[in-house]
matplotlib code that plots the C-alpha trace (Angstrom):
import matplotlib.pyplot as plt

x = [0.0, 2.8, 4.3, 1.2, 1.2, 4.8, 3.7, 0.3, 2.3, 4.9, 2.6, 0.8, 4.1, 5.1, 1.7, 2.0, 5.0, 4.7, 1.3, 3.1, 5.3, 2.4, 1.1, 1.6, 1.7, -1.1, -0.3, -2.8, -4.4, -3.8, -1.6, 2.4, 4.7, 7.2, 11.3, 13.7, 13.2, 12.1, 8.4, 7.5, 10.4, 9.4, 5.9, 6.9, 9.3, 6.5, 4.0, 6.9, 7.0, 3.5, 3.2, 5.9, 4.5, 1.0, 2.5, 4.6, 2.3, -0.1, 3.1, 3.4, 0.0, 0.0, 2.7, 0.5, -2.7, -0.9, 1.0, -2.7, -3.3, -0.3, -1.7, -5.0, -4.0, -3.1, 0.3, -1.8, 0.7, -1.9, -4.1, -4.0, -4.3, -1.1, 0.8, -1.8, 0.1, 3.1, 3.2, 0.9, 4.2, 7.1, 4.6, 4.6, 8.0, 8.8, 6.7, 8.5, 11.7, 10.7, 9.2, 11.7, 14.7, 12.4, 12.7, 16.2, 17.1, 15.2, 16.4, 19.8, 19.7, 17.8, 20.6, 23.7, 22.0, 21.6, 25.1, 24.4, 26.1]
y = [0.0, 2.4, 1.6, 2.6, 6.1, 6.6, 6.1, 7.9, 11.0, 11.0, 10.8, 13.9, 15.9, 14.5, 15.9, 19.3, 20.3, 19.5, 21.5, 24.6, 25.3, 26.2, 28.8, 32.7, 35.1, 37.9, 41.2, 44.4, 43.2, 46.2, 43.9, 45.3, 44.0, 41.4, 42.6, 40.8, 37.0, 35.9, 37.0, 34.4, 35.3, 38.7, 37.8, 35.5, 38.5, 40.9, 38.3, 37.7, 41.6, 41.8, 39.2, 40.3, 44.0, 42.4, 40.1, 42.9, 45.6, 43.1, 42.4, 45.9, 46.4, 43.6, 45.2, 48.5, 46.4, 45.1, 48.0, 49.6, 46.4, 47.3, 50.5, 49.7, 46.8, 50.1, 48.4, 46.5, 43.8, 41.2, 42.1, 38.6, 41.7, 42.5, 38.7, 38.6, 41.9, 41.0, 37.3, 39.0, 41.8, 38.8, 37.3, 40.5, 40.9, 37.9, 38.6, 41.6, 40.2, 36.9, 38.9, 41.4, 38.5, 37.0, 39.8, 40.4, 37.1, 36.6, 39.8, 39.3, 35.7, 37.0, 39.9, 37.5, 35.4, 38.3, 39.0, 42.5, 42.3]
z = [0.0, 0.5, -2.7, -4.1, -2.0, -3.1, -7.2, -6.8, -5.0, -7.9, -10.4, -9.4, -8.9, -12.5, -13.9, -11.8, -12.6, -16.2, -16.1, -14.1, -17.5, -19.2, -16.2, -17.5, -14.8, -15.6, -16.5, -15.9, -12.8, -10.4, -8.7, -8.2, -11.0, -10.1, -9.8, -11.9, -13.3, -10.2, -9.6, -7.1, -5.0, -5.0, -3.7, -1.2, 0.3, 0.1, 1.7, 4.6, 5.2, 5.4, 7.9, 10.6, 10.3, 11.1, 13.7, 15.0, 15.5, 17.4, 19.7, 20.4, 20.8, 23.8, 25.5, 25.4, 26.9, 29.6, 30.3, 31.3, 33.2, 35.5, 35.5, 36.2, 39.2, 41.4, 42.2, 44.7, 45.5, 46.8, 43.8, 41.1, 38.9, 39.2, 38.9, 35.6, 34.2, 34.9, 33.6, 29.9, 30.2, 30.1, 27.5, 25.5, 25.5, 24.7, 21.6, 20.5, 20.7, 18.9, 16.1, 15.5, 16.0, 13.3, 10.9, 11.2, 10.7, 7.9, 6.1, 7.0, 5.2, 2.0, 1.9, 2.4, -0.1, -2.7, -1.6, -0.6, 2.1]

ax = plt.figure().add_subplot(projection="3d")
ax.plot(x, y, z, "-o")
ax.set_aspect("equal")
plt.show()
């Protein structure tokens, strides 16, 4: 049966990447026109900063919310308030950095890559 699997799945890649040869990329759709040779790679760039900004500004935004939870616990030290602001601060900071550590390192690859650097 997994001989079968293993046939079936290279049969469809066979078929799909014969079939992708024949795919012409649109022009006139409103859509930004692709840099260089390599549209896809410029999409999936594009897509990447797109996503960390998104991912990044809700990070940020976190750190705001439970900034005002601090606020708004009074500094009340037996308040669960408090603990609750504190552990969602460590959480949002941990956020922040993991995002923007994200974005650097995936920028600094694509650069080296490009040899830009």
């Amino acid at each position: 049966m997994k001989l079968f699997y293993s046939f079936f799945l290279f049969f469809i890649a066979s078929i799909s990447t014969v079939q992708a040869e024949r795919i012409t990329i649109p022009s006139g759709t409103g859509l930004p026109e692709p840099v260089g040779d390599k549209p896809i790679i410029f999409l999936l760039t594009q897509f990447v900063t797109w996503l960390l900004t998104i991912f990044l500004i809700l990070a940020v935004l976190a750190f705001v919310i439970t900034g005002l939870m601090y606020l708004f616990s009074m500094g009340d030290a037996r308040s669960q308030n408090l603990e609750n602001a504190k552990q969602y601060f460590k959480y949002a900071i941990i956020a922040v950095v993991t995002v923007g550590s994200s974005y650097v390192i995936i920028f600094s690859i694509d650069w080296l890559l490009r040899g830009v650097l």
